[in-house]
PDB file with one MODEL, atoms N, CA, C and O in Angstrom:
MODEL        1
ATOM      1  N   UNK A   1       1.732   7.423   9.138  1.00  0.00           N
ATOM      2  CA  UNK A   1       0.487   8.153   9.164  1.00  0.00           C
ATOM      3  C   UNK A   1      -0.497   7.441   8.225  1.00  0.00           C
ATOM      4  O   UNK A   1      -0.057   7.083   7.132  1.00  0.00           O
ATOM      5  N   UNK A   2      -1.890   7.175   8.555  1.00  0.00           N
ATOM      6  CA  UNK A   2      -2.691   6.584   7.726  1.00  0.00           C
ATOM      7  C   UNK A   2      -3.408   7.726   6.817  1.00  0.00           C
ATOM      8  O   UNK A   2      -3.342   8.947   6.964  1.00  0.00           O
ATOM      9  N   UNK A   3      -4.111   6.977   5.838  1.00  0.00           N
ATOM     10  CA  UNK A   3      -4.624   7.875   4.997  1.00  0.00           C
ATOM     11  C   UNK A   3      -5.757   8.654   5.496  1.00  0.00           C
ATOM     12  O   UNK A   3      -6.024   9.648   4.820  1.00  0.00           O
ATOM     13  N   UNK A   4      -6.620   8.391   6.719  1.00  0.00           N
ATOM     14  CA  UNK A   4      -7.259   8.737   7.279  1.00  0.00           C
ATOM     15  C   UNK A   4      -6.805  10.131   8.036  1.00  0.00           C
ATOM     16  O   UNK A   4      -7.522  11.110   8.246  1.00  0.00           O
ATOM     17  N   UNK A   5      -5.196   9.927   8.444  1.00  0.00           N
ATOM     18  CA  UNK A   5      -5.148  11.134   9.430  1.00  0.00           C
ATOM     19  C   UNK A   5      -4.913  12.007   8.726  1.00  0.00           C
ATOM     20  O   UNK A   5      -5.306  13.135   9.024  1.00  0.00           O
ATOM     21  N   UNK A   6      -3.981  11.705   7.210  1.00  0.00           N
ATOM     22  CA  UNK A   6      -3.421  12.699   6.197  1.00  0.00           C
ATOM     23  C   UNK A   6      -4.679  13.344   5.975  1.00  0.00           C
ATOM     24  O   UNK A   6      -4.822  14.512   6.335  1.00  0.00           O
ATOM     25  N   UNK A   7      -5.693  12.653   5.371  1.00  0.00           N
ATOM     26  CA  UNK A   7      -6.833  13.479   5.207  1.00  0.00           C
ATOM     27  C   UNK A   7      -7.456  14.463   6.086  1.00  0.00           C
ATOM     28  O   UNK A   7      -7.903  15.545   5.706  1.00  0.00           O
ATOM     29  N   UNK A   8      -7.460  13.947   7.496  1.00  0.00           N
ATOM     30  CA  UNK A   8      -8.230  14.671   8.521  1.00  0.00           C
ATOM     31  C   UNK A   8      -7.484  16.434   8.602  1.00  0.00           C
ATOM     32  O   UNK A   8      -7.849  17.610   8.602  1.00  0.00           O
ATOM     33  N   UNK A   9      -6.325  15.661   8.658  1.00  0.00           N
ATOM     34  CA  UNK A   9      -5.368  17.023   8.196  1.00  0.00           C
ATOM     35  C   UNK A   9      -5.266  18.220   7.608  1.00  0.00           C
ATOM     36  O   UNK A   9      -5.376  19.404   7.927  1.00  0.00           O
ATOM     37  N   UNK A  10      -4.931  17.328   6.288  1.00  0.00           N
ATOM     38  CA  UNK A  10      -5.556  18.456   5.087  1.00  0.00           C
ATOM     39  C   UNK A  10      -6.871  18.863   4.722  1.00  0.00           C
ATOM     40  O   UNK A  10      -6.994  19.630   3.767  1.00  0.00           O
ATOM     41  N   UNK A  11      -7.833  18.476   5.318  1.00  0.00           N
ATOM     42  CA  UNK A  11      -8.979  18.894   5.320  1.00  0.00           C
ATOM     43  C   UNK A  11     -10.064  18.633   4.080  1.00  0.00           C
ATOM     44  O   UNK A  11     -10.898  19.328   3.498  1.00  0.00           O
ATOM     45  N   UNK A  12      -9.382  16.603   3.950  1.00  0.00           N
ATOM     46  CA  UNK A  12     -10.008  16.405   2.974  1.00  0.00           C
ATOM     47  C   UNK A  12     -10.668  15.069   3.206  1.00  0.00           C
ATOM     48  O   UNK A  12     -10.388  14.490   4.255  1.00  0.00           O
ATOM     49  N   UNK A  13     -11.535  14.490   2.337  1.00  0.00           N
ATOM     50  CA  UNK A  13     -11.464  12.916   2.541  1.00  0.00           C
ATOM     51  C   UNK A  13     -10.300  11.755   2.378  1.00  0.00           C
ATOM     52  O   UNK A  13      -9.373  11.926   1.586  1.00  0.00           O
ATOM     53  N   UNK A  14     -10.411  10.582   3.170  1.00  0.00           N
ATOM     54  CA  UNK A  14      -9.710   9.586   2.506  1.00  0.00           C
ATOM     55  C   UNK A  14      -9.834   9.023   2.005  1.00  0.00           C
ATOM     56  O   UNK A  14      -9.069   8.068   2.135  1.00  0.00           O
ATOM     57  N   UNK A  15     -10.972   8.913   0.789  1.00  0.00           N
ATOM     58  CA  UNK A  15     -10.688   8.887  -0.584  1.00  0.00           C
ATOM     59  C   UNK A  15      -9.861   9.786  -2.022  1.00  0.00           C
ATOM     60  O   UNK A  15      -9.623   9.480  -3.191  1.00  0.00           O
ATOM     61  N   UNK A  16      -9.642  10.897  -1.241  1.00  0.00           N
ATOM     62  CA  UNK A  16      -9.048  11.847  -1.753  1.00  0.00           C
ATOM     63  C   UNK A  16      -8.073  11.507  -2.222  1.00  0.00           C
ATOM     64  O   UNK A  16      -7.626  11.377  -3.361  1.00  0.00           O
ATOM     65  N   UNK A  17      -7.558  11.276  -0.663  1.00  0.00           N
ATOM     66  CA  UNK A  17      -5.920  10.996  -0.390  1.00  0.00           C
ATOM     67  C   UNK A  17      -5.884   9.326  -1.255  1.00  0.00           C
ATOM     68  O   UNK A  17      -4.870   9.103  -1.916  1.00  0.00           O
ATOM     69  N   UNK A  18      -6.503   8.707  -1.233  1.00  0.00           N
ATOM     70  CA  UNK A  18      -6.111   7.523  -2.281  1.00  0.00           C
ATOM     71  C   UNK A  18      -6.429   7.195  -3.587  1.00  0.00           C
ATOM     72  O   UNK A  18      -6.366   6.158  -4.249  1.00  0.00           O
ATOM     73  N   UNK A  19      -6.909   8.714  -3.867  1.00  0.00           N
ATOM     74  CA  UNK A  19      -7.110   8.480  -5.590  1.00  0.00           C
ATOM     75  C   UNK A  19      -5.855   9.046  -5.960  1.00  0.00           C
ATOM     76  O   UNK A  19      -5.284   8.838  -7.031  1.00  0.00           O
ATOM     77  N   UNK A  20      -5.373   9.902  -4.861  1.00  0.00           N
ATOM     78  CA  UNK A  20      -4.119  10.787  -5.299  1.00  0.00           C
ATOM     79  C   UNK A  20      -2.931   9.972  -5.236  1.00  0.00           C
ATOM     80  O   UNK A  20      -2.084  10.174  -6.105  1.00  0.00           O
ATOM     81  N   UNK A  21      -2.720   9.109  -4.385  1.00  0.00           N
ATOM     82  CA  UNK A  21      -2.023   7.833  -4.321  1.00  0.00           C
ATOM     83  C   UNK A  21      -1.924   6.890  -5.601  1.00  0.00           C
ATOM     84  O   UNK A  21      -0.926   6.541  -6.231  1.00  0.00           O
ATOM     85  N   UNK A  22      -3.066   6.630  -5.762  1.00  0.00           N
ATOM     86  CA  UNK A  22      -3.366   5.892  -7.215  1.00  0.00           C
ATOM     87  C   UNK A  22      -3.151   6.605  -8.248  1.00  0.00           C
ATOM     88  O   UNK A  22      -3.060   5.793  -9.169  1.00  0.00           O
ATOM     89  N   UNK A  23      -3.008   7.690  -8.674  1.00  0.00           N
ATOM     90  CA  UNK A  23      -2.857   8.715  -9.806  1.00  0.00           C
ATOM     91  C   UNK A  23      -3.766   8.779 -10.759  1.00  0.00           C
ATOM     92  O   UNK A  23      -3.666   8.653 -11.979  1.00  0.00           O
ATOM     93  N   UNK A  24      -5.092   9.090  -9.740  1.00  0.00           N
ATOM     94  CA  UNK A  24      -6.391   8.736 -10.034  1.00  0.00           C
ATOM     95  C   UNK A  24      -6.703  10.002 -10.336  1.00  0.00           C
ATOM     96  O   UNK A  24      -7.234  10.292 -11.408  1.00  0.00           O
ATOM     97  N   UNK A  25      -6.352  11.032  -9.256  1.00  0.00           N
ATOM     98  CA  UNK A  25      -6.710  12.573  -8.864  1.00  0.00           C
ATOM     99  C   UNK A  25      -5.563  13.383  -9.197  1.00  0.00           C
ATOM    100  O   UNK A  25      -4.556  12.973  -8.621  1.00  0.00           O
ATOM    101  N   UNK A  26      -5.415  14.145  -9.749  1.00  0.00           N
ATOM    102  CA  UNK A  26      -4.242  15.695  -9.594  1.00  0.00           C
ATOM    103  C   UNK A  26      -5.203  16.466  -8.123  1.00  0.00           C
ATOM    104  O   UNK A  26      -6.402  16.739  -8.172  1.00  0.00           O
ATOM    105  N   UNK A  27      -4.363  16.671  -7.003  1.00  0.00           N
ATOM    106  CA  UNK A  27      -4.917  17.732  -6.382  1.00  0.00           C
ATOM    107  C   UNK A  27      -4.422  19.453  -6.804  1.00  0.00           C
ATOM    108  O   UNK A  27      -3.549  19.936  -7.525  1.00  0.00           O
ATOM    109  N   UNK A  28      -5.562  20.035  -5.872  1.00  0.00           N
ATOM    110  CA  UNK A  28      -5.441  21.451  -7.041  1.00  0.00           C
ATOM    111  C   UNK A  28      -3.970  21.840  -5.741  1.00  0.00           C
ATOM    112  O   UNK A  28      -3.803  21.338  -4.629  1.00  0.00           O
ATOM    113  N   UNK A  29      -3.175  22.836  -6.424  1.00  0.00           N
ATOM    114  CA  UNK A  29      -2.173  23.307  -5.591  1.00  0.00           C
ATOM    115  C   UNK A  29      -2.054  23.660  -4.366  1.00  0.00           C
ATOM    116  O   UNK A  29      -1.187  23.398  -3.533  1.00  0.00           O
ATOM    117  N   UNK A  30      -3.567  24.655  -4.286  1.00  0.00           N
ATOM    118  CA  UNK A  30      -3.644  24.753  -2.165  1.00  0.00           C
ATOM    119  C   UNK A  30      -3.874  23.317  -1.878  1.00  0.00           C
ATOM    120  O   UNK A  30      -3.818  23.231  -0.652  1.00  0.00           O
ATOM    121  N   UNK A  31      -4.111  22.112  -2.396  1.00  0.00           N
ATOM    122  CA  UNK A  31      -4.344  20.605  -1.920  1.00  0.00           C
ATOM    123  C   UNK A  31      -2.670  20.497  -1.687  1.00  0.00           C
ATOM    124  O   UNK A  31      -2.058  20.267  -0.643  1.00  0.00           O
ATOM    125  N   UNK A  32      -2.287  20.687  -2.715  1.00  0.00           N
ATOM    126  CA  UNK A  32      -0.613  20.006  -2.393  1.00  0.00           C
ATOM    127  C   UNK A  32       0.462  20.776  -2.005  1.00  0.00           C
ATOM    128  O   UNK A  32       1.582  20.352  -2.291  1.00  0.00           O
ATOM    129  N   UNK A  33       0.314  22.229  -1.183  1.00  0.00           N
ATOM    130  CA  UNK A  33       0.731  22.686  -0.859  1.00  0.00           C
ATOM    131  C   UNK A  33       0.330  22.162   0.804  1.00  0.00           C
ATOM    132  O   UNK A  33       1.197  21.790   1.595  1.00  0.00           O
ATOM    133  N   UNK A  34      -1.124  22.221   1.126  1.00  0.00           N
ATOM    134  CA  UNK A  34      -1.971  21.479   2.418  1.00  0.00           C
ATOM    135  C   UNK A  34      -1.122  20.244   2.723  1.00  0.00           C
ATOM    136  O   UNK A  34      -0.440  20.275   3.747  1.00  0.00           O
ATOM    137  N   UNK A  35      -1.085  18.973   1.808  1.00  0.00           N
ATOM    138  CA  UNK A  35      -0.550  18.109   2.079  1.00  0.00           C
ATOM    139  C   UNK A  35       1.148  18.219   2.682  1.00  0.00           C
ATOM    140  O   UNK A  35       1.721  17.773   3.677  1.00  0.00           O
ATOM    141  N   UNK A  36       1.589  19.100   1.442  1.00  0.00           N
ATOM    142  CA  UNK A  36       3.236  19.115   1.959  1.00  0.00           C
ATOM    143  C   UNK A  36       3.175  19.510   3.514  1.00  0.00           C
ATOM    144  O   UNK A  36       3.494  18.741   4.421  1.00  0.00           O
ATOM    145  N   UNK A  37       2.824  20.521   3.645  1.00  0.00           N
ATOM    146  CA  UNK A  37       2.369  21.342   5.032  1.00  0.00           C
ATOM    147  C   UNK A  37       2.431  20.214   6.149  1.00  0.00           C
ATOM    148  O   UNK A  37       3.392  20.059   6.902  1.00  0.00           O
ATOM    149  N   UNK A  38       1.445  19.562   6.151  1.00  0.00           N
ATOM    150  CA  UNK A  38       1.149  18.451   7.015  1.00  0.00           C
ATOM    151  C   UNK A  38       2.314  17.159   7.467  1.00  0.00           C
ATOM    152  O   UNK A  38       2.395  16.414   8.443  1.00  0.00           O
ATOM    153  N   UNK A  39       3.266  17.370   6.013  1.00  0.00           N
ATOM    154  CA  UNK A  39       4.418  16.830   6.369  1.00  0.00           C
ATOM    155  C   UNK A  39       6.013  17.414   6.664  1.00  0.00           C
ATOM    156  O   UNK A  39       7.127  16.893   6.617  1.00  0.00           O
ATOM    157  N   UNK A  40       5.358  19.156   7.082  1.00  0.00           N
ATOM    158  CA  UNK A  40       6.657  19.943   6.843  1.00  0.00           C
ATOM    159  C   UNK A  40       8.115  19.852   6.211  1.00  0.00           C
ATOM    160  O   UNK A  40       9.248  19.570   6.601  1.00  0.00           O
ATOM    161  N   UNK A  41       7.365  20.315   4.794  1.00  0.00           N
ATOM    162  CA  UNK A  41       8.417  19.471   3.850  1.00  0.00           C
ATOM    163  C   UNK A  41       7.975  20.584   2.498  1.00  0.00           C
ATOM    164  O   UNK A  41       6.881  21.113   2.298  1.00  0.00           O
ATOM    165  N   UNK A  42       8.916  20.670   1.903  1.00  0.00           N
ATOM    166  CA  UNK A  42       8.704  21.286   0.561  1.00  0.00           C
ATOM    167  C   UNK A  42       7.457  20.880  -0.310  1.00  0.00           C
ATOM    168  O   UNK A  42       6.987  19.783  -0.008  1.00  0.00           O
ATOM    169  N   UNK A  43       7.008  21.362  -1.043  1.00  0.00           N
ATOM    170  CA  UNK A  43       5.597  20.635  -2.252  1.00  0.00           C
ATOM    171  C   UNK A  43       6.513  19.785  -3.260  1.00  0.00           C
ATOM    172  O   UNK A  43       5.962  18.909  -3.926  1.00  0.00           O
ATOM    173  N   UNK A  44       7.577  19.958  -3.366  1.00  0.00           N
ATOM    174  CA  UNK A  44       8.838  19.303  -4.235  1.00  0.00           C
ATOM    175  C   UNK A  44       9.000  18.048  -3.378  1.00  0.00           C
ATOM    176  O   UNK A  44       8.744  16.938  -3.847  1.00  0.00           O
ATOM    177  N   UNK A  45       9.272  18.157  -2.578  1.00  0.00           N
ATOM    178  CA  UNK A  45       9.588  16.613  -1.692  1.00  0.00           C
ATOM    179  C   UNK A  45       8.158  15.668  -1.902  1.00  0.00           C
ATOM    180  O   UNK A  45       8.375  14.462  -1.782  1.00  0.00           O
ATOM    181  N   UNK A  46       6.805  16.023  -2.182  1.00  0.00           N
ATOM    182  CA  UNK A  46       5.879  15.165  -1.925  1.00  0.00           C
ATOM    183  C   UNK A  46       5.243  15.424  -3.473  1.00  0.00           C
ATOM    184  O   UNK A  46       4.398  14.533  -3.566  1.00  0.00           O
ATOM    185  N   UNK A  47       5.232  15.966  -4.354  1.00  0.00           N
ATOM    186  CA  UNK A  47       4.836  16.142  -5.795  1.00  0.00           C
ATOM    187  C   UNK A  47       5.795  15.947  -6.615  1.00  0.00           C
ATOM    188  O   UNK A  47       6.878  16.340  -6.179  1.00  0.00           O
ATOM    189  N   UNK A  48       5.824  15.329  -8.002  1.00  0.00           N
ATOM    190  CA  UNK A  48       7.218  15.501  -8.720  1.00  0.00           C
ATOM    191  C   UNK A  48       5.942  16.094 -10.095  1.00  0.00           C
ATOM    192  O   UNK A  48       4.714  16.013 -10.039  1.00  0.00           O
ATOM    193  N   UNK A  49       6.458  16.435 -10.769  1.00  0.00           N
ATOM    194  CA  UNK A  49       5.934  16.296 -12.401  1.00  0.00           C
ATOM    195  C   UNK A  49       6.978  15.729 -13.195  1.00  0.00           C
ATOM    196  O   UNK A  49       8.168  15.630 -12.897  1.00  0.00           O
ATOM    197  N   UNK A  50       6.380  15.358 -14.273  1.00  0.00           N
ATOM    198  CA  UNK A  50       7.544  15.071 -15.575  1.00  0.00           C
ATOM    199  C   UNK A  50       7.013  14.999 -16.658  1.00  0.00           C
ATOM    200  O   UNK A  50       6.163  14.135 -16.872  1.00  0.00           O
ATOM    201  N   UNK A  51       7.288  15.650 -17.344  1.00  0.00           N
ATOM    202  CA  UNK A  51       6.970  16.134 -19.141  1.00  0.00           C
ATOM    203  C   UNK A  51       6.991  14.708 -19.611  1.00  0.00           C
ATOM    204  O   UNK A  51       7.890  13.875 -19.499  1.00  0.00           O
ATOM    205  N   UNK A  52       5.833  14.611 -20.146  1.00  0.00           N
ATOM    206  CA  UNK A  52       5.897  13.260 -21.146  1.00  0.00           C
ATOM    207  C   UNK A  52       7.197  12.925 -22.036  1.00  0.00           C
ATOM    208  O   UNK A  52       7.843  13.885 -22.456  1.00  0.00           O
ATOM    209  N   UNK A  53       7.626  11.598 -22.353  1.00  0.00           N
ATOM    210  CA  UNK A  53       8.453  11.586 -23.362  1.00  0.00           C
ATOM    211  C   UNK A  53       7.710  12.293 -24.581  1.00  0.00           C
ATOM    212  O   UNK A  53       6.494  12.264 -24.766  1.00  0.00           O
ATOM    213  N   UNK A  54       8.831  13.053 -25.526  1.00  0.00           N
ATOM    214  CA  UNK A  54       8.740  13.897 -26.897  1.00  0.00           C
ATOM    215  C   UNK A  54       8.416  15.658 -26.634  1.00  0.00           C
ATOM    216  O   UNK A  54       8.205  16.491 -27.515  1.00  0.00           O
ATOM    217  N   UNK A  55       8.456  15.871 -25.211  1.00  0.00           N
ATOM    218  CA  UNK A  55       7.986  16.901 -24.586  1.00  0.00           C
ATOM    219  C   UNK A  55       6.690  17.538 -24.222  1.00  0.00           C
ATOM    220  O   UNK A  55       6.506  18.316 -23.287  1.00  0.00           O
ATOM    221  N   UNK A  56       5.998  17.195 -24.906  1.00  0.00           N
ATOM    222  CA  UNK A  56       4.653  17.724 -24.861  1.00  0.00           C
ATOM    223  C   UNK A  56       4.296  17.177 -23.651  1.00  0.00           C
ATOM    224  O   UNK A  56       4.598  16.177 -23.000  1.00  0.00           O
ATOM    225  N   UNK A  57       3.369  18.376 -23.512  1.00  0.00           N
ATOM    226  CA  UNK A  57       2.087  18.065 -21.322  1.00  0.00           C
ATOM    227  C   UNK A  57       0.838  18.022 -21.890  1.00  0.00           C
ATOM    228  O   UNK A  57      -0.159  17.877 -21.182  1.00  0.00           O
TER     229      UNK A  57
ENDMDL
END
């Protein structure tokens, strides 16, 4: 799927979709819930987080 269709999809631009790629952008949660959606797939399968080393966010 190109970044174009992901976008058309989720109902965003494809610049969106490649700042979010780049870890340019955090999308807000209905974004990455939209995205998972589009790939019928958990928000876990297509988002990870991870606590900085020493713990602190």
């Amino acid at each position: 799927m190109t970044q174009k269709d992901l976008a058309k999809k989720a109902g965003v631009s494809r610049q969106t979709i490649l700042s979010i790629e780049k870890n340019k952008y955090t999308p807000s949660l209905t974004l990455a819930f939209e995205i998972a959606n589009v790939f019928g797939v958990g928000i876990d399968e297509v988002f990870q987080y991870h606590i900085p080393e020493g713990g602190e966010s």
